[in-house]
C-alpha positions in Angstrom: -11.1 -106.1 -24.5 -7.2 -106.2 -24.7 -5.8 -109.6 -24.9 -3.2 -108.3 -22.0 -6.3 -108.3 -19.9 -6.8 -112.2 -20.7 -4.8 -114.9 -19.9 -5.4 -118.3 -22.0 -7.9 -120.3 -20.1 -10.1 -116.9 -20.7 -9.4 -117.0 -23.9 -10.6 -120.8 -24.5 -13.6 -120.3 -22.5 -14.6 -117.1 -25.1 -14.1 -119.3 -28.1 -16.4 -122.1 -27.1 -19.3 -119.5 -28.1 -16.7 -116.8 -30.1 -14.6 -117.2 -33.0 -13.9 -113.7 -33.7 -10.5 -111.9 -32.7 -9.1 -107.9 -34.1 -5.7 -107.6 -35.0 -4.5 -103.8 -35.4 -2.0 -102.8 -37.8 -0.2 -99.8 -38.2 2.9 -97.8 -38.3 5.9 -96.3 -36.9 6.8 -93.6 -39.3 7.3 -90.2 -39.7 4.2 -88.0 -39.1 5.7 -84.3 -38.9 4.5 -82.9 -35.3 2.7 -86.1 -34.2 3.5 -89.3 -32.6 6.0 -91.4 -34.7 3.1 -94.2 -33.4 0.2 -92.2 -34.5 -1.2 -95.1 -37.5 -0.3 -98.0 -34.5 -1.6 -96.0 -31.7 -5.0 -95.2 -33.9 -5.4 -98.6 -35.2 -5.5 -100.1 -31.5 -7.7 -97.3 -29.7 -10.3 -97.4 -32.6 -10.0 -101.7 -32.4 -10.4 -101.6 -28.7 -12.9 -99.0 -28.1 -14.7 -101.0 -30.4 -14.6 -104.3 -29.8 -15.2 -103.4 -25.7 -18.7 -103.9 -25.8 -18.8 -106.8 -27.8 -16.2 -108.6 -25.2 -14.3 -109.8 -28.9 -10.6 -110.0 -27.8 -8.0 -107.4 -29.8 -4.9 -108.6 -30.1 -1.4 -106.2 -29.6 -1.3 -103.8 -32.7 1.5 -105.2 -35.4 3.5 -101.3 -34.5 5.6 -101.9 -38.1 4.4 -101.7 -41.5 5.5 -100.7 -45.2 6.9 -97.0 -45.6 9.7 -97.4 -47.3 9.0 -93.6 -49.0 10.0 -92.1 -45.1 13.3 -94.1 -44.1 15.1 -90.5 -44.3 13.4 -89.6 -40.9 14.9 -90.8 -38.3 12.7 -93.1 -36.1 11.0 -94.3 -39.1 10.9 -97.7 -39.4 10.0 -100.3 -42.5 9.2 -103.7 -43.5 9.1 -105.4 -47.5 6.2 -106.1 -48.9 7.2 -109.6 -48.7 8.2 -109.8 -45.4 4.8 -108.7 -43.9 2.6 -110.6 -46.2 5.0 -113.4 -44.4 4.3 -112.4 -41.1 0.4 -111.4 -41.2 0.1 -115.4 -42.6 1.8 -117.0 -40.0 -0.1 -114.6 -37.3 -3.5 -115.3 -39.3 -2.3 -119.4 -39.0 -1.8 -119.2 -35.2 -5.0 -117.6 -34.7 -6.9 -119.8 -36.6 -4.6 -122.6 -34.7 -6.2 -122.0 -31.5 -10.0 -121.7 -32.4 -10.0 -118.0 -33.7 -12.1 -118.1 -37.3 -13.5 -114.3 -37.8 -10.3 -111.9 -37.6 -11.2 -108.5 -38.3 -7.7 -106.6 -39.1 -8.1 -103.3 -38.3 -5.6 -101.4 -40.6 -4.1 -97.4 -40.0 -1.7 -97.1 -42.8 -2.1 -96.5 -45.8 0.9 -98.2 -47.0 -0.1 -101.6 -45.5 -2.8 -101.5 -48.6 -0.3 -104.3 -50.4 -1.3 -106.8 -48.2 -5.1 -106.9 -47.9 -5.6 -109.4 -51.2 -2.8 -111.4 -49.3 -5.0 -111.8 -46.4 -7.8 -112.5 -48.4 -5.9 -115.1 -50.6 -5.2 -116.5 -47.0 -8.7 -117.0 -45.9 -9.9 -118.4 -48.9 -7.3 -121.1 -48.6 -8.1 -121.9 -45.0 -11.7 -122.5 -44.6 -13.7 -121.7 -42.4 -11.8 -118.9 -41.8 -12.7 -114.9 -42.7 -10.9 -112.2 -42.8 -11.7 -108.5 -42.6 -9.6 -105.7 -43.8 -11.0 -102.4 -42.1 -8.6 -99.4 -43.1 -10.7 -97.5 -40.4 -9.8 -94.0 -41.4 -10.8 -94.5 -44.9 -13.9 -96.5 -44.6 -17.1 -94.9 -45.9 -18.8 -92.9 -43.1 -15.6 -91.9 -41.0 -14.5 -90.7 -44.6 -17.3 -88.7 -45.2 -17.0 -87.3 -41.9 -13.4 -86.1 -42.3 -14.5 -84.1 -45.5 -17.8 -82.7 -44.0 -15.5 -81.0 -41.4 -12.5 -79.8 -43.3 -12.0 -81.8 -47.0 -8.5 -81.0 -47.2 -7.3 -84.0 -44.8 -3.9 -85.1 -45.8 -1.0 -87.6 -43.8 0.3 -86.1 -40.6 -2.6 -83.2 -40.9 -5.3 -82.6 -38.7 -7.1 -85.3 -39.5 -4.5 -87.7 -37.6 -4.1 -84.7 -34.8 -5.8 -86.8 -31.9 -5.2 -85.7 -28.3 -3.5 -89.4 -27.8 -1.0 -88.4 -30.5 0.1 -85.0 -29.5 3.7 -84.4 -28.3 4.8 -81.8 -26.6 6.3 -79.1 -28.7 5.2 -76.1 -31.1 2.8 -76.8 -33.6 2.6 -74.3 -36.5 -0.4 -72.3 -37.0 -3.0 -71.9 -40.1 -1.9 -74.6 -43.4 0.5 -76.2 -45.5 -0.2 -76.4 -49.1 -1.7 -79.4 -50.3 1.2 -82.0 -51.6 0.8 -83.5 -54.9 1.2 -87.3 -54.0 2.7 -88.4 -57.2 5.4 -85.7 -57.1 7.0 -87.9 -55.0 6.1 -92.0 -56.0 8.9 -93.8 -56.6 11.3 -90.8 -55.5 14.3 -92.0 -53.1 13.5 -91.6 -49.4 16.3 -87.8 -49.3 14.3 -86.5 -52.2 11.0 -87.3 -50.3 12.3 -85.7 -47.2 13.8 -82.7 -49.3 10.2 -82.4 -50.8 7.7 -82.5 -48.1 10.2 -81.3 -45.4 8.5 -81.5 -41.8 6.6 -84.4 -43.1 2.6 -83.3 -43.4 1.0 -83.5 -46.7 -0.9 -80.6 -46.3 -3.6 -78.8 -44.9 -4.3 -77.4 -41.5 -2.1 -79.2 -38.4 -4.8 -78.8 -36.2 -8.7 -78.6 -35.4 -10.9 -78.3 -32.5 -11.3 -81.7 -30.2 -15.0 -81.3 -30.3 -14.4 -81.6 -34.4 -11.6 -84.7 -33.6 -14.4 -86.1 -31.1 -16.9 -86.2 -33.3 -15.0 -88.0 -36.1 -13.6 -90.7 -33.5 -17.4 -91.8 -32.5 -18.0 -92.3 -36.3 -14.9 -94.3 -36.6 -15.5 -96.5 -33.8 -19.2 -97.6 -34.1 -18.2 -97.9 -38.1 -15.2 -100.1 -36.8 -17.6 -101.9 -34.9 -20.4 -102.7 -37.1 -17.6 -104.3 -39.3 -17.0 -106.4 -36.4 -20.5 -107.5 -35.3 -21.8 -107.6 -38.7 -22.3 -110.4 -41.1 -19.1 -112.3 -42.1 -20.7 -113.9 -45.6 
């Protein structure tokens, strides 16, 4: 359930017999056709759609992460490194603050990779506390998933092509050549733009919903095993 849906004295009740709590992460970045909001908008629909039947609160997705490569697109937005390792610590404090002691962070951007040994420095300094990093579209059977249907999956391709982040406009047909990723590490954000122009790495823009709808069950019941499962 959403946290909007709960108002404190809820909340307390839940943790006399529940000590776990989701915290999306995402994005707001450039994603050629798609949503600006596609990694934050992911992030909280797989957490939520998740965590429903489990009645484990999700808290509102953290909409801003570390993209620094994509600041030449307008509506792209960035944090340092340092900045949100600062800010996942002090939101990881307040939850364990008020009771919360599994947090299960479920992350949709790539770029937010930095910080998972931060969180886990985090928890192992604040026993009894654990922390889960879930990068949801790269875990193990939603992976394999993606490359059973179509193996060249790429940022801003099909693969991230979900009816809730469509915008209305033309899409173009058929593919984009595949990018070579290090062509453009450590490149300044105009060269990066000036590279992968309308912003998709590669590979077909779109696939068939039954396709997208059958790699969005995998992703939620994987995203919710690492929820209910054992937190050693």
């Amino acid at each position: 359930m959403h946290i909007a849906e709960l108002s404190w004295m809820q909340v307390e009740e839940r943790l006399k017999h529940d000590d776990r709590a989701v915290l999306p992460i995402g994005s707001t970045e450039q994603h050629a056709y798609l949503s600006l909001a596609t990694d934050a908008i992911l992030a909280e629909r797989v957490a939520v759609e998740a965590a429903k039947p489990l009645g484990v609160p999700v808290f509102p997705v953290l909409a801003y992460g570390i993209t620094p490569n994509f600041t030449a697109y307008p509506g792209t937005v960035t944090l340092s490194e340092e900045t949100y390792a600062s800010v996942l610590r002090e939101i990881l404090g307040s939850l364990a603050g008020t009771g919360f002691r599994r947090v299960l962070i479920v992350n949709g951007h790539g770029g937010n990779a930095p910080v998972e040994p931060v969180c886990a420095e985090w928890a192992a300094s604040h026993p009894p506390c654990r922390v889960r990093f879930h990068s949801w579209w790269n875990a193990p059977r939603t992976s394999e998933r993606v490359k059973s249907i179509d193996p060249i999956a790429s940022h801003a391709s099909w693969m991230e092509s979900f009816p809730w982040t469509r915008v209305e406009g033309p899409v173009p047909d058929g593919a984009k050549e595949l990018l070579d990723w290090r062509s453009i590490t450590g490149r300044p954000p105009e060269e990066v733009r000036k590279r992968i122009g309308d912003g998709s790495f590669g590979g077909r823009y779109q696939r068939p919903d039954s396709e997208m709808d059958a790699i969005w069950q995998v992703a939620v019941e994987e995203t919710r095993q690492a929820l209910a499962g054992e937190w050693s």
